[in-house]
VOPAGU-2260 file (C-alpha; in pm, 1 decimal, decimal comma):
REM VOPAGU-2260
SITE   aa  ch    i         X         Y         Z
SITE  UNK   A    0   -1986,8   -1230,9   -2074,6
SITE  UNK   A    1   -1681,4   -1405,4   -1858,0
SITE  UNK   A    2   -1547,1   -1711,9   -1935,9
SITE  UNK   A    3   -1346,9   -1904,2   -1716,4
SITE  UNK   A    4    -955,9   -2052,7   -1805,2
SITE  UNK   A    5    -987,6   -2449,7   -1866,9
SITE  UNK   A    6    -649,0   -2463,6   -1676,0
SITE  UNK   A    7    -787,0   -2351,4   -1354,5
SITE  UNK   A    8   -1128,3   -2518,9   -1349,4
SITE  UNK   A    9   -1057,6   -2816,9   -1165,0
SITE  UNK   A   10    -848,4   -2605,4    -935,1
SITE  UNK   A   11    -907,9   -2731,3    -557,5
SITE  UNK   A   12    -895,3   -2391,8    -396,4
SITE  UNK   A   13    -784,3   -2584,9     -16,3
SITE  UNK   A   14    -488,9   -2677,0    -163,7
SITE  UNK   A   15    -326,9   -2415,3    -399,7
SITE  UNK   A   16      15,8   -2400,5    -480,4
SITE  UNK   A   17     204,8   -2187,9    -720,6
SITE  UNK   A   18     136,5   -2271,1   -1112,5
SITE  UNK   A   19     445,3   -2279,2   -1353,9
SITE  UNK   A   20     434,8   -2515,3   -1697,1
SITE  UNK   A   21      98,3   -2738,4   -1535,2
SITE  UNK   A   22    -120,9   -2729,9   -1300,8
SITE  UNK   A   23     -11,5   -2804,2    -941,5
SITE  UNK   A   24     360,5   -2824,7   -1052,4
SITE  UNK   A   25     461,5   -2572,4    -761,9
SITE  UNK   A   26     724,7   -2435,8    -935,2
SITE  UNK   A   27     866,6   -2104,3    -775,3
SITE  UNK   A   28    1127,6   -1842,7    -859,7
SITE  UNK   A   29    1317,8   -1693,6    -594,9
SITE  UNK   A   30    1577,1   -1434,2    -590,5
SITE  UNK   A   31    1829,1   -1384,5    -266,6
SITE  UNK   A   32    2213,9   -1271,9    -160,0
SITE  UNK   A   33    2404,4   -1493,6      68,8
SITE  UNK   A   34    2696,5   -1334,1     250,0
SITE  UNK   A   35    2975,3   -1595,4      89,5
SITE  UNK   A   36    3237,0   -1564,1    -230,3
SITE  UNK   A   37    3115,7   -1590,0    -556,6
SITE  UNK   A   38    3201,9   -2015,0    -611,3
SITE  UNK   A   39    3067,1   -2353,4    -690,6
SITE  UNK   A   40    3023,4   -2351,0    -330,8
SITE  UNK   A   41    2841,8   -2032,0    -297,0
SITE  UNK   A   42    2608,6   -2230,2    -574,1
SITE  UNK   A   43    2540,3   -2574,5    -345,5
SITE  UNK   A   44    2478,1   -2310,0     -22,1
SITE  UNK   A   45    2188,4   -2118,7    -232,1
SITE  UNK   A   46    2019,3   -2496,6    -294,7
SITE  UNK   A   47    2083,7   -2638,6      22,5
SITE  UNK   A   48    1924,1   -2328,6     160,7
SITE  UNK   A   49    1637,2   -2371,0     -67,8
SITE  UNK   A   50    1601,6   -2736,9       6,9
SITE  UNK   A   51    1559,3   -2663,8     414,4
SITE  UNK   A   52    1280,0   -2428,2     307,0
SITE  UNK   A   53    1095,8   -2682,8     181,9
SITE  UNK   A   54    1182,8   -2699,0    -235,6
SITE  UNK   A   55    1245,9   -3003,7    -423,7
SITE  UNK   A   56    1475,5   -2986,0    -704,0
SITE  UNK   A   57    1627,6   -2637,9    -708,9
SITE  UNK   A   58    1794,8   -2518,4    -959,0
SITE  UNK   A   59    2056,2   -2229,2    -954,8
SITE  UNK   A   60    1941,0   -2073,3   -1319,4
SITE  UNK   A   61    2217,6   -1734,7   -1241,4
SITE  UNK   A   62    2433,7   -1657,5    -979,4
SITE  UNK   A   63    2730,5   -1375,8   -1004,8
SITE  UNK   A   64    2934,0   -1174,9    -716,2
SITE  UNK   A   65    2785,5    -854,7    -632,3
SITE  UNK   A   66    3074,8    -754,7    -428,3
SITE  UNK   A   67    3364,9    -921,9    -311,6
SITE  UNK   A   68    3216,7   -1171,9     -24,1
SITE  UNK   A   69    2843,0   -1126,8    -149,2
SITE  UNK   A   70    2642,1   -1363,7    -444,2
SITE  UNK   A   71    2336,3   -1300,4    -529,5
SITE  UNK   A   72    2127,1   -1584,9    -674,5
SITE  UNK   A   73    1831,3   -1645,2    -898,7
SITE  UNK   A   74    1659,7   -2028,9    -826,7
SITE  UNK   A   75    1404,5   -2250,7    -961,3
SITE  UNK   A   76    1239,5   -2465,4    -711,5
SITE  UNK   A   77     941,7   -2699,5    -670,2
SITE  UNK   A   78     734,8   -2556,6    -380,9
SITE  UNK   A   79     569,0   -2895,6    -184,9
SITE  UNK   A   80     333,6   -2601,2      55,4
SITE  UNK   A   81     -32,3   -2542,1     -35,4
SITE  UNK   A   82    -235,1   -2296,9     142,1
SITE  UNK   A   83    -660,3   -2282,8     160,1
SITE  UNK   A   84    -741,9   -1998,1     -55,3
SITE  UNK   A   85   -1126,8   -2063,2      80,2
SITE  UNK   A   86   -1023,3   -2002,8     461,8
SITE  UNK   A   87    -842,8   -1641,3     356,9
SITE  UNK   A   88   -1030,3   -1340,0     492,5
SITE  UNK   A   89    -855,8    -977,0     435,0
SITE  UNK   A   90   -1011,4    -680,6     568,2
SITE  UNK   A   91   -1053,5    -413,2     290,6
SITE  UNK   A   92   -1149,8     -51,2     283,6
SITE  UNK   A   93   -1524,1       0,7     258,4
SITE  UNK   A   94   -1702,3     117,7      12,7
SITE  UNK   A   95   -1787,8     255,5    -355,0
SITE  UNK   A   96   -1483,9     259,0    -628,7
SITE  UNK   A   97   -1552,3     564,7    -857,3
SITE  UNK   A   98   -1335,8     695,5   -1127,2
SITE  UNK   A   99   -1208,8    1063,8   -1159,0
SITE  UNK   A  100   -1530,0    1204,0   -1337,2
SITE  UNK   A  101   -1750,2    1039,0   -1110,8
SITE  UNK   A  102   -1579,3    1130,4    -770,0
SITE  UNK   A  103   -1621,5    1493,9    -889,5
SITE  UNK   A  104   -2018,9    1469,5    -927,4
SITE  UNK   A  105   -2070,7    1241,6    -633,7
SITE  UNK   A  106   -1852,5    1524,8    -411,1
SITE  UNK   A  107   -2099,7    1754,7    -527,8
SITE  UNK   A  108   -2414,0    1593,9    -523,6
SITE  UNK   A  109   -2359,8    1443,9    -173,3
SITE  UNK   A  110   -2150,6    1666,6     -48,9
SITE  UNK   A  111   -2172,0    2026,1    -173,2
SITE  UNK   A  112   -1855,4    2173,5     -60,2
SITE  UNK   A  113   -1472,3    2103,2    -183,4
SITE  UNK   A  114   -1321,2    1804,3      -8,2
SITE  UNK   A  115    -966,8    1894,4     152,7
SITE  UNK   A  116    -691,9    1700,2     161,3
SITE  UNK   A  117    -308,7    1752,4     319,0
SITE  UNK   A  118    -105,0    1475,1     201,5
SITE  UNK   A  119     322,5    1411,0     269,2
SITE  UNK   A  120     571,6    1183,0     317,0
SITE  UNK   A  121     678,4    1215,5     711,9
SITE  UNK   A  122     960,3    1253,2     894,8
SITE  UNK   A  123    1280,0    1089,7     791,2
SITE  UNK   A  124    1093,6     950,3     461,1
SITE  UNK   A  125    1271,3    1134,6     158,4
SITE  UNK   A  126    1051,8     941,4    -102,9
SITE  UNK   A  127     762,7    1179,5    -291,8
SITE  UNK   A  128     667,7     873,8    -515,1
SITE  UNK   A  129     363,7     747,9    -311,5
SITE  UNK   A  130     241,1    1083,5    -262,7
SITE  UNK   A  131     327,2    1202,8    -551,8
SITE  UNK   A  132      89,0     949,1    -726,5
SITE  UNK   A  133    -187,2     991,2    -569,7
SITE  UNK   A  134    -165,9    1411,7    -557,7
SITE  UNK   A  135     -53,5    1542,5    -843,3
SITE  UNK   A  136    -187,6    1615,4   -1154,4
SITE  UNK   A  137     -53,7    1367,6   -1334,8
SITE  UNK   A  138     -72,0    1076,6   -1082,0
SITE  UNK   A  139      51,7     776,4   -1192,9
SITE  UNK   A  140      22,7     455,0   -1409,0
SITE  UNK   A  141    -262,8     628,6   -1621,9
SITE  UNK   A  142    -426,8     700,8   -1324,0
SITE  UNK   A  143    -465,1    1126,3   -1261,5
SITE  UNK   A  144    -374,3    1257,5    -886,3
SITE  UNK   A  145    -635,6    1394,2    -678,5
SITE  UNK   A  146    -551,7    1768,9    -833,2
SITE  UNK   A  147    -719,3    1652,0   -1127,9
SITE  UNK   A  148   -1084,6    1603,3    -935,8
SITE  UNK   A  149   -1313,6    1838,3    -940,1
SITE  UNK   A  150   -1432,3    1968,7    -616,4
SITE  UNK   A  151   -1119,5    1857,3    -413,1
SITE  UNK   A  152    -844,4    2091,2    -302,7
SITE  UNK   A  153    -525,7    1895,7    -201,5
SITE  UNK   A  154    -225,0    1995,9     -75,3
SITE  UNK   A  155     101,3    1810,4    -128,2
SITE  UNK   A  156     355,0    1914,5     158,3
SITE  UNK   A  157     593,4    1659,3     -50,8
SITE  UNK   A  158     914,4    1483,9     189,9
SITE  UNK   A  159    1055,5    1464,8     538,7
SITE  UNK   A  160     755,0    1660,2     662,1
SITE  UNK   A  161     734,9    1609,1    1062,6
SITE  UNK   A  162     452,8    1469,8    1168,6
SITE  UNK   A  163     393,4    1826,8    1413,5
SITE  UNK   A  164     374,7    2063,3    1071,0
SITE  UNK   A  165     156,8    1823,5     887,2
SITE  UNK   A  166     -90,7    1842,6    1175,5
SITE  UNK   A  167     -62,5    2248,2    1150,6
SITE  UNK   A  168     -98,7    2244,9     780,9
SITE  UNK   A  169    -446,2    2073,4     807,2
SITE  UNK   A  170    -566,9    2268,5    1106,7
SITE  UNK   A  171    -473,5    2574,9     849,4
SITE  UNK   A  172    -656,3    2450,5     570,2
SITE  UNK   A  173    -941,9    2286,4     769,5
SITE  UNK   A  174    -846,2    1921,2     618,3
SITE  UNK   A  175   -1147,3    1685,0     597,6
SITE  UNK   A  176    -834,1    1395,3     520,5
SITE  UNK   A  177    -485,4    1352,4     591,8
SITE  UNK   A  178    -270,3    1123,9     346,5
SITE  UNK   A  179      55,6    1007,4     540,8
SITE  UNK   A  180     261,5     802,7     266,9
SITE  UNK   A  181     541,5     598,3     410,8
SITE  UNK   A  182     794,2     442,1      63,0
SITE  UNK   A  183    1104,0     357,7     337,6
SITE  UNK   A  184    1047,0      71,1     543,4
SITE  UNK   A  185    1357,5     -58,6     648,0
SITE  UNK   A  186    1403,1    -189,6    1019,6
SITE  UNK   A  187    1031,6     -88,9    1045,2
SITE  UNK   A  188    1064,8     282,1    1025,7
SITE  UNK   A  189     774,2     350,8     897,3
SITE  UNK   A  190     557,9     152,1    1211,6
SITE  UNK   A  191     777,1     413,1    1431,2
SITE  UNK   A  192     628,7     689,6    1224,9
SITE  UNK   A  193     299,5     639,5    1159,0
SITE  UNK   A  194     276,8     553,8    1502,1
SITE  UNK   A  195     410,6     884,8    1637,4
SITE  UNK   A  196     134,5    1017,4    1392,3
SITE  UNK   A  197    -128,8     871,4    1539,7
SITE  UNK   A  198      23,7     970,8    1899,5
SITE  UNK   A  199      36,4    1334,0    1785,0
SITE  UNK   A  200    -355,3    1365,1    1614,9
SITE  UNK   A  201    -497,2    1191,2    1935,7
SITE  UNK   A  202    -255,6    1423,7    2189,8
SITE  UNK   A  203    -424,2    1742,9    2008,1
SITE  UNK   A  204    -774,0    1591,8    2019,7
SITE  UNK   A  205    -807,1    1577,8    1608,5
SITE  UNK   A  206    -839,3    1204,9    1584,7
SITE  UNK   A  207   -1220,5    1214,3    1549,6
SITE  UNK   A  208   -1191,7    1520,0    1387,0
SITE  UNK   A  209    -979,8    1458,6    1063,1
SITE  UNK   A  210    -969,8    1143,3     823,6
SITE  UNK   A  211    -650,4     971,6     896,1
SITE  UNK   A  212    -499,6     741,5     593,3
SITE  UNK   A  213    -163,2     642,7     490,7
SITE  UNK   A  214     -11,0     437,9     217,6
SITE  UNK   A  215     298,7     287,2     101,7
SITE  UNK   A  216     442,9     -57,0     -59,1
SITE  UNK   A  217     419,0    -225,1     305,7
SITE  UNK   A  218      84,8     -96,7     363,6
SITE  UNK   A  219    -244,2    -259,6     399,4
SITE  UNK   A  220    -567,2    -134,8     570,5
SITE  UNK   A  221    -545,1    -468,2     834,7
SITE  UNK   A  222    -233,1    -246,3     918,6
SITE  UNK   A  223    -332,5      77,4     893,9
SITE  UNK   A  224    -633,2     -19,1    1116,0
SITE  UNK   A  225    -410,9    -136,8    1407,7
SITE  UNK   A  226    -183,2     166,9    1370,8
SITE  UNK   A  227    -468,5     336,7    1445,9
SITE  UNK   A  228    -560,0     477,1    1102,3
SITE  UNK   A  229    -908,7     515,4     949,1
SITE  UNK   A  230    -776,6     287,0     620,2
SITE  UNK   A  231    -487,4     214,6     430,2
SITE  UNK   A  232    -393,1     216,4      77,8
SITE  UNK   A  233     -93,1      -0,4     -56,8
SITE  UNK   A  234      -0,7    -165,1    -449,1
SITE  UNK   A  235    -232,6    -137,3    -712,0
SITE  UNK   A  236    -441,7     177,7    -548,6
SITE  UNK   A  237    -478,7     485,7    -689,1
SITE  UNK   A  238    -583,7     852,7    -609,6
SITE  UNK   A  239    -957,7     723,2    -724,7
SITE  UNK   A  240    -953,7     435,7    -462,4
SITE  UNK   A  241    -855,1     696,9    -183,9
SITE  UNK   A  242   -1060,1     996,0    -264,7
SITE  UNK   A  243   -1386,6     755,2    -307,4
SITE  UNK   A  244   -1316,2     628,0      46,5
SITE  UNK   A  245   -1273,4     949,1     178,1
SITE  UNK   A  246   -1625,4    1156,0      19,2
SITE  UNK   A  247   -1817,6     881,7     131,3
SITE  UNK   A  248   -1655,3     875,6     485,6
SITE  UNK   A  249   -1724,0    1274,4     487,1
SITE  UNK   A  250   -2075,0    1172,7     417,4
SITE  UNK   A  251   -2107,7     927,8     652,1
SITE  UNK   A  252   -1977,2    1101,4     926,3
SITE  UNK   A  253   -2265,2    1417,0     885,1
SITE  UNK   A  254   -1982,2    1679,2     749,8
SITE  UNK   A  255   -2163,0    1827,4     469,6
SITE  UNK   A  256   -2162,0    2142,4     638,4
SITE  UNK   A  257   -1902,0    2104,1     867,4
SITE  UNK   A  258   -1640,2    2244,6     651,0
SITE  UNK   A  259   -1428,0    2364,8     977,8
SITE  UNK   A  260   -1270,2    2132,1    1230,5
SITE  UNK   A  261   -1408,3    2343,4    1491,3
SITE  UNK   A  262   -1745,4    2225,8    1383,6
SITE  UNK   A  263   -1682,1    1849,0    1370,7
């Protein structure tokens, strides 16, 4: 039985705005640093700033000098923007969700081999987190890593793995998946990266060959896609949500008994 919130049934979803003490209020918290000294001045900048961006009545709630020449600010506003939450369309991976027990039957059932997967964190990314959660045992946020399943074998190469001896590692292990996790995104490193990736699987004639997915905080499968990935996994995903994508894409692509790249 669901019941829906009194507070949002009237809600015109054309015109949504943010929701803070009532309905349609648009208040907003924002956080920021401006490059000026820590004064009552430094305070008027942050709401002038917030005014241009379209904010009624901001209000610095905390403000303090991070470093001589730096404040950082925490402000209230009144957001005036709506947006159509009716016209929003957001590609998604395809597909089945099934939890830990049930990704290990299904893999056998449909499958009838061991599902491998060679996941890392490439190149200059020193960040195991991502990876991390979705490999090992433990995983993360409740949620077990893929070494938990039954019927998968993964491999966790961990950090700062080149892109060249993550490609060798799953033409070892005859990889049905690769798992590229990018956590360092400044100046758009990780676009450079996953990029090369790509570059590299295509260059050796594994593109078609090997399930290519990556992950991260900036990642979303619109992204992925374009980068020339099969689907990608960012906030709020879990080993379940990647392994269920990739049995079923095994299955759909015929390679029940192509357990060898050679084969595929």
């Amino acid at each position: 039985m669901t019941t829906e919130c009194k507070a949002t049934s009237n809600v015109d979803l054309t015109k949504v705005k943010p929701y803070g003490d009532t309905l349609n209020d648009g208040m907003t918290e924002m956080s920021f640093t401006l490059p000026v000294p820590y004064s009552e001045e430094a305070e008027e900048a942050a709401k002038q700033l917030v005014k241009k961006i379209g904010f009624d009545e901001p209000n610095v709630t905390y403000y303090k000098e991070l470093c001589p020449g730096f404040t950082f600010f925490v402000v209230y506003g009144k957001m005036q923007a709506t947006v159509d939450f009716t016209a929003i369309k957001v590609p998604k991976v395809e597909g089945t969700t099934l939890d830990r027990v049930e990704c290990g039957d299904w893999i056998g059932e449909h499958i009838g081999r061991d599902i491998v997967v060679v996941g890392a964190s490439i190149e200059s990314d020193a960040h195991t987190v991502g990876i991390d959660a979705i490999i090992q045992m433990k995983g993360f946020h409740g949620h077990f890593g893929l070494e938990r399943f039954k019927n998968v074998v993964p491999y966790n190469m961990g950090s700062q793995v080149p892109c060249e001896q993550l490609i060798a590692k799953a033409k070892e292990v005859n990889a049905d998946a690769i798992l590229v996790s990018q956590t360092v995104t400044q100046k758009d490193i990780h676009i450079k990266q996953l990029t090369k990736m790509v570059e590299l699987m295509e260059a050796e004639g594994l593109r078609d060959k090997i399930i290519l997915t990556c992950g991260g905080p900036r990642i979303s499968h619109e992204l992925a896609q374009e980068l020339g990935y099969d689907a990608g996994f960012g906030p709020g995903k879990y080993a379940e949500h990647v392994m269920s994508y990739i049995m079923q894409e095994v299955e759909k692509r015929g390679w029940q008994d192509k357990a060898n790249i050679a084969d595929r």
